[in-house]
N, C-alpha and C positions, 0 to 999 in steps of 0.2 A: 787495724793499726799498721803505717807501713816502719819499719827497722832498717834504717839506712846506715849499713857498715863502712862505706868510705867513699872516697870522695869521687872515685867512678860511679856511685850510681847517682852523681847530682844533675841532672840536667841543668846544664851551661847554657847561654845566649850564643853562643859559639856555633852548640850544634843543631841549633834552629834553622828550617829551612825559612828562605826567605828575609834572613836577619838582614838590617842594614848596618853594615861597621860603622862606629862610630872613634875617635880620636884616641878615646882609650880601650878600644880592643885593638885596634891596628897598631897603637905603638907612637905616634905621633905626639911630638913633645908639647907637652903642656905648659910650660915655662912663661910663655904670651901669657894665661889665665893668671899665676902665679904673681909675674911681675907689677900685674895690673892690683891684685890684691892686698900687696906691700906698698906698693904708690896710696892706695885710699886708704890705707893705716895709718900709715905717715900723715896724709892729709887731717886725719879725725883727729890726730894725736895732738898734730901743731895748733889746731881750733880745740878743743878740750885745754890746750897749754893758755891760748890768748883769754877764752872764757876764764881761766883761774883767774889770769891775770886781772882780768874787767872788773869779775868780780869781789878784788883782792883789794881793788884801789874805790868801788863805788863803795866797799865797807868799811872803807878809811874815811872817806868825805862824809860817809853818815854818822860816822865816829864825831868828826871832829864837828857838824852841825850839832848834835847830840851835848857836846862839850859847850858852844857858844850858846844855847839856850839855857841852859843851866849854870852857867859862871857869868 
């Protein structure tokens, strides 16, 4: 069983020979991925808002055929 005291003995992707850096070991802002993630939130949110609406108003029309069959 190996007992690992801190965090020197963790081998990191750092100290891999051969490693290729990628965006976030180098430091390179991520922001681009970010923005693009809050734009398709936004987008879901405004279609999840128009879906209530659709079907806010198809359950009023079926109300109100519901009403003229029966009165």
């Amino acid at each position: 069983m190996i007992n690992i005291k801190t965090l020197k003995q963790i081998r990191t992707m750092r100290n891999l020979k051969g490693y290729r850096s990628c965006r976030t070991t180098t430091g390179v802002s991520m922001a681009h991925l970010d923005r693009g993630r809050i734009y398709n939130e936004e987008m879901r949110l405004v279609n999840r808002e128009l879906r209530r609406q659709w079907l806010e108003e198809a359950w009023k029309i079926h109300l109100s055929r519901c009403a003229r069959r029966q009165g």
